[in-house]
Backbone as numpy.savetxt, mean C-alpha at the origin, in Angstrom:
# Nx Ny Nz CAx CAy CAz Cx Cy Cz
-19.42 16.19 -15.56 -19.39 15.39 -14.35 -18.30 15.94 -13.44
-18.46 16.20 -11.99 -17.71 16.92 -11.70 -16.79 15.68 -10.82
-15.37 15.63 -10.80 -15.07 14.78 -9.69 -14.22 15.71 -8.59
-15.01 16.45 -7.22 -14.38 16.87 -6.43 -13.60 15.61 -5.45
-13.55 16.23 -4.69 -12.79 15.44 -3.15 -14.20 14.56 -2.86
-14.83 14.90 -2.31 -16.23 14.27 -1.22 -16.39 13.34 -2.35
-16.92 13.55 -3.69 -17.80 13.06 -4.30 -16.72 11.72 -4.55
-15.87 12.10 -4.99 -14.99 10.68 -5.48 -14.50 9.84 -4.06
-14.78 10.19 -3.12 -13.85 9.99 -1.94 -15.32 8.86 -1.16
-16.53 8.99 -1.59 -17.45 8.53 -0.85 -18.02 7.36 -1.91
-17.66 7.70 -3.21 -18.36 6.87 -4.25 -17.09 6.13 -5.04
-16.12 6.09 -5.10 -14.79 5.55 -5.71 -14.30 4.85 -5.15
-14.56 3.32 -5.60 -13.60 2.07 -5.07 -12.35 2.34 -5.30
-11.98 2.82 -6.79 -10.38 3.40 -6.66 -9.69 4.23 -5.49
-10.91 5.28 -5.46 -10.04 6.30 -3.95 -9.60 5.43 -2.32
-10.59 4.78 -2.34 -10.42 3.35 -1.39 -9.19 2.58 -1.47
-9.08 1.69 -2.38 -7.81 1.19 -3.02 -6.77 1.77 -2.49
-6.68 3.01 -3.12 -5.08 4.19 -3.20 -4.88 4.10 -1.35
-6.07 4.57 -1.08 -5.78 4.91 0.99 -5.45 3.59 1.45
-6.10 2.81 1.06 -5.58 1.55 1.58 -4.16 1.18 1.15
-3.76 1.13 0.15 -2.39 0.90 -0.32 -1.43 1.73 0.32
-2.01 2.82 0.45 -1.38 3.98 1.27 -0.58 3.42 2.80
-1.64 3.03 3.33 -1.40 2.67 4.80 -0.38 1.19 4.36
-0.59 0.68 3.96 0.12 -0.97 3.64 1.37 -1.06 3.00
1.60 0.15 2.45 3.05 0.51 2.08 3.54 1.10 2.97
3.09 1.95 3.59 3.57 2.30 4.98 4.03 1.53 6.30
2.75 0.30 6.14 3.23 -0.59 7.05 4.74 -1.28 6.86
4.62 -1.82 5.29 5.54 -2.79 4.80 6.98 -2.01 4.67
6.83 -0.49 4.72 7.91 0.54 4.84 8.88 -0.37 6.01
7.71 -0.07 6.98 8.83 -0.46 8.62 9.21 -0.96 8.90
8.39 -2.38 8.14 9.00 -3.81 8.32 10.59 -3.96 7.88
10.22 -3.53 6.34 11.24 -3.58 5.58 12.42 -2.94 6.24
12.25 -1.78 6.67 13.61 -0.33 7.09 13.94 -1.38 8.71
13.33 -2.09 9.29 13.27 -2.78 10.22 14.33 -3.99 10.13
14.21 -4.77 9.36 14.65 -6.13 8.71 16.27 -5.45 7.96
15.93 -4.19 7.00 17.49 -3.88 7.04 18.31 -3.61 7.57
17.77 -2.85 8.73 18.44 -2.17 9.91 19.42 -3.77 10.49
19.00 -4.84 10.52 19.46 -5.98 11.68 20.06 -7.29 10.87
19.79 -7.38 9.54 20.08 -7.93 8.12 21.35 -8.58 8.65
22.16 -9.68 8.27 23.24 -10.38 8.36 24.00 -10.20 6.88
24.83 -9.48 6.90 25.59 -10.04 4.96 24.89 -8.64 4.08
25.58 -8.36 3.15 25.25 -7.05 2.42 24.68 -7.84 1.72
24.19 -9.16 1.07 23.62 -8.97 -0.36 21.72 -9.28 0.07
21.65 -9.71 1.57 20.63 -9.97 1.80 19.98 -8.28 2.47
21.25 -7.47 2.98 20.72 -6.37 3.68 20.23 -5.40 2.34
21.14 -5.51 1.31 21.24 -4.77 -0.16 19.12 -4.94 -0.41
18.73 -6.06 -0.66 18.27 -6.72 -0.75 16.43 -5.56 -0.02
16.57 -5.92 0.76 15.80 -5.40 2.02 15.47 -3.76 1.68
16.92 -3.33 1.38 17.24 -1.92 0.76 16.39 -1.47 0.15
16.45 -2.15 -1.08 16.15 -1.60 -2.34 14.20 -1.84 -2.25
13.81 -3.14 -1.45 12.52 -3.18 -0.98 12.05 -2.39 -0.30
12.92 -1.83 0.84 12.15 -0.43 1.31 12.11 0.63 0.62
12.85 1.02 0.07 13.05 1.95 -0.76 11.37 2.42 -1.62
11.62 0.96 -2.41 10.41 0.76 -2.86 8.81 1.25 -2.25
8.73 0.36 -1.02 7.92 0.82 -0.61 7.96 1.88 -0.22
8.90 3.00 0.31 8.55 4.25 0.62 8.64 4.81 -0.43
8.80 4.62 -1.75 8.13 5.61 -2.76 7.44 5.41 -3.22
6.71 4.48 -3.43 5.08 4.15 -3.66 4.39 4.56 -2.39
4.54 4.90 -1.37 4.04 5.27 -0.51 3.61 6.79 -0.30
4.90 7.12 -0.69 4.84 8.73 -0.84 3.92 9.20 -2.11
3.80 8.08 -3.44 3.17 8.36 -4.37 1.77 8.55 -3.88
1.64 7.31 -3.58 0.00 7.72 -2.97 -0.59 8.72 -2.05
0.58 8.61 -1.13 0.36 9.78 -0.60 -0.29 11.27 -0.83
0.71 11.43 -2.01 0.31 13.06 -2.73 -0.85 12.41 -4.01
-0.89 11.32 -4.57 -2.63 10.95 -4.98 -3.49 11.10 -4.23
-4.13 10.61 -3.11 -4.65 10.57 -2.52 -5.15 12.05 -1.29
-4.06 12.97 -1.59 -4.64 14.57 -0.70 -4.66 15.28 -2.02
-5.00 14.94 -3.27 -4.87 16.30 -4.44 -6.59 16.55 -3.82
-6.87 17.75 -4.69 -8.28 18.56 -4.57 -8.86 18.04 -5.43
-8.17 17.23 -7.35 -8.80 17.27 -8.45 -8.17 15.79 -8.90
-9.11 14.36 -7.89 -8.57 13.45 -8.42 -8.44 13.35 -9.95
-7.26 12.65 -10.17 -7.78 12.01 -12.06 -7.61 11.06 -12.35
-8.79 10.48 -12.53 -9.01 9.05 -12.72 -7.83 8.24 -13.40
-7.48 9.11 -14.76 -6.33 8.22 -15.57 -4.63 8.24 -14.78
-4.78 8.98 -14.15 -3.36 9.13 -12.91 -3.51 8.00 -12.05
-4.97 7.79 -11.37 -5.08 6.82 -10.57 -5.03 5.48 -10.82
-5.67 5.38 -12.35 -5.42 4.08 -12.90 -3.65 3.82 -12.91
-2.93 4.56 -13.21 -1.82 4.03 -13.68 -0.83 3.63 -12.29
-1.17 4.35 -10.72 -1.24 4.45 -9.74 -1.27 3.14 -9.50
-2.61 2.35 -10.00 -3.29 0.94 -9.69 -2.01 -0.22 -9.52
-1.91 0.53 -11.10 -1.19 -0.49 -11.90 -0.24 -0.59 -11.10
0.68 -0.16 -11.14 2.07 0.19 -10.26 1.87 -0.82 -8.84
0.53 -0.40 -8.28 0.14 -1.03 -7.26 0.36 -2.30 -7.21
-0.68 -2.62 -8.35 -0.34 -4.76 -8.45 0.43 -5.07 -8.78
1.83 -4.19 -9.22 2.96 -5.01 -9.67 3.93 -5.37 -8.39
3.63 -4.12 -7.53 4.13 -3.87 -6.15 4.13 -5.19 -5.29
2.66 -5.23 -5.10 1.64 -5.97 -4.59 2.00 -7.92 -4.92
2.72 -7.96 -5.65 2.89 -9.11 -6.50 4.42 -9.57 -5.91
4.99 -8.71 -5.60 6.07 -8.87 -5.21 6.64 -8.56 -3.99
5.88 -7.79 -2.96 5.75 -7.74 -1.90 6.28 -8.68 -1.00
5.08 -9.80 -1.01 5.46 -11.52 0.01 6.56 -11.91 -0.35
7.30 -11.62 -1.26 9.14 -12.10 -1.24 9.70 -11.55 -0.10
9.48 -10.14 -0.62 10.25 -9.23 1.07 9.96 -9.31 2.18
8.23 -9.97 2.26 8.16 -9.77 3.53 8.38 -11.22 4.42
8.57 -12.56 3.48 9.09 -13.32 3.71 10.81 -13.55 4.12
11.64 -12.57 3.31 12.78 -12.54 3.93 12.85 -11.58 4.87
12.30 -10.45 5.43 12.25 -9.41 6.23 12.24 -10.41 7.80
11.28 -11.73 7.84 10.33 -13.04 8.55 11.45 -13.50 9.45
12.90 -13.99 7.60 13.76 -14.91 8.15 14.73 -14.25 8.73
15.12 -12.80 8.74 15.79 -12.11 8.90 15.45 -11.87 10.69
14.30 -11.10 10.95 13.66 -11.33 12.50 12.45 -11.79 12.60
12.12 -12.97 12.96 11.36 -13.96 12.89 10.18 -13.23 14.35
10.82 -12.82 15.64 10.31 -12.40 16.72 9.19 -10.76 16.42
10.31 -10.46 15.38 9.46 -8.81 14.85 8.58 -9.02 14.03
8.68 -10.19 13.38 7.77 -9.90 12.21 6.59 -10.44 12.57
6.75 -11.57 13.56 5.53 -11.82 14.28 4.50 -10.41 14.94
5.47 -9.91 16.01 4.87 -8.48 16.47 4.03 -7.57 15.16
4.72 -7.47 14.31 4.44 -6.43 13.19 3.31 -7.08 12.25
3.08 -8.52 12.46 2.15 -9.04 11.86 0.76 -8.77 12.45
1.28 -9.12 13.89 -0.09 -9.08 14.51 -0.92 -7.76 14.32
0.52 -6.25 14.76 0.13 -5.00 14.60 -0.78 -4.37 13.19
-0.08 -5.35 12.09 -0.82 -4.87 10.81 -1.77 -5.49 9.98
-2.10 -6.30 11.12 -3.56 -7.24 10.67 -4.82 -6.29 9.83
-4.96 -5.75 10.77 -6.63 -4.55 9.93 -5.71 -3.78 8.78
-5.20 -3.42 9.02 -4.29 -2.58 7.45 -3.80 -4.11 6.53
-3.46 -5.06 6.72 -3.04 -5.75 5.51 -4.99 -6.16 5.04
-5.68 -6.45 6.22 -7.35 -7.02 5.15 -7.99 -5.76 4.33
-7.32 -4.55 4.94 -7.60 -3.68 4.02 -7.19 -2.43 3.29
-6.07 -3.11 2.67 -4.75 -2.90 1.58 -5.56 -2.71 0.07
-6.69 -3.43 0.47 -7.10 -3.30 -1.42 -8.89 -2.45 -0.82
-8.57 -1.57 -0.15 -9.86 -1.03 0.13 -10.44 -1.34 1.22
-11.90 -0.84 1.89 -12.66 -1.09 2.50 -13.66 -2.40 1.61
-14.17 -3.14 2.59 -14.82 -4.13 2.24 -16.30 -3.68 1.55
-16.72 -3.93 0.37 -17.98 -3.01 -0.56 -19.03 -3.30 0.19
-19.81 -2.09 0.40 -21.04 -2.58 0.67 -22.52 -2.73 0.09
-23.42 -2.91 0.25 -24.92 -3.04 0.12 -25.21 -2.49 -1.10
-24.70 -1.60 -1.17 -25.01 -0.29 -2.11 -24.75 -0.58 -3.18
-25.41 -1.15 -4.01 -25.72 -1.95 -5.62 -25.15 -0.62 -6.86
-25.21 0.43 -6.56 -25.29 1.47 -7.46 -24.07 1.65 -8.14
-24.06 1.80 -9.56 -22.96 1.84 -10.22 -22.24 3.07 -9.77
-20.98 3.29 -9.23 -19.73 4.24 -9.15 -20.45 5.54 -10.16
-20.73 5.34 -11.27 -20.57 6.39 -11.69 -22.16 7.14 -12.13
-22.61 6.12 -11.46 -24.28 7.06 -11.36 -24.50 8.01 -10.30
-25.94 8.93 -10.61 -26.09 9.98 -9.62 -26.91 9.45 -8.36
């Protein structure tokens, strides 16, 4: 079974997933590097820190997942994983990022509307066919 670029890239809810996470860590990058930048008090700016941080290296992870030539599935799974733990913990930061600038995060909300509905992929379509049939 071969998994090039096209083939996994047109038929893989996972490859979906990763790009989407891609962009949404990216978003939540700015917020975050945003909210520290203006932060009141080191333990809340500390705080913010270590959340961007976060997100820009899960970001960068996917990043270089997501342009290889020779996805691998068991890389991507573990990728996932990482993802929902991310993902789980996220709305803390971006709730204090909120209380921190309440005026930006509005702006940045509105801006990352289509990237946060599709953070966990494109929405599936029609196409009944199992992923891993021909």
């Amino acid at each position: 079974m071969s998994t090039n670029v096209a083939e996994h890239t047109s038929s893989g809810t996972s490859w979906g997933y990763l790009r989407g996470m891609e962009s949404w860590t990216g978003a939540v990058f700015d917020l975050l590097a945003h909210a520290a930048e203006v932060a009141d008090g080191p333990s809340i700016r500390g705080r913010l820190i270590g959340a961007r941080d976060d997100a820009e290296s899960l970001r960068d992870l996917l990043h270089t997942a997501t342009r290889r030539d020779d996805p691998n599935p068991n890389a991507n799974a573990t990728i996932e994983s990482i993802c929902l733990l991310w993902d789980a913990n996220e709305p803390r930061f971006e709730q204090l990022a909120a209380e921190v600038d309440p005026d930006f995060y509005e702006l940045w909300r509105t801006r990352s509307a289509t990237t946060r509905m599709h953070r966990h992929g494109l929405p599936a379509t029609d196409n009944l066919a199992l992923p891993y049939s021909a």
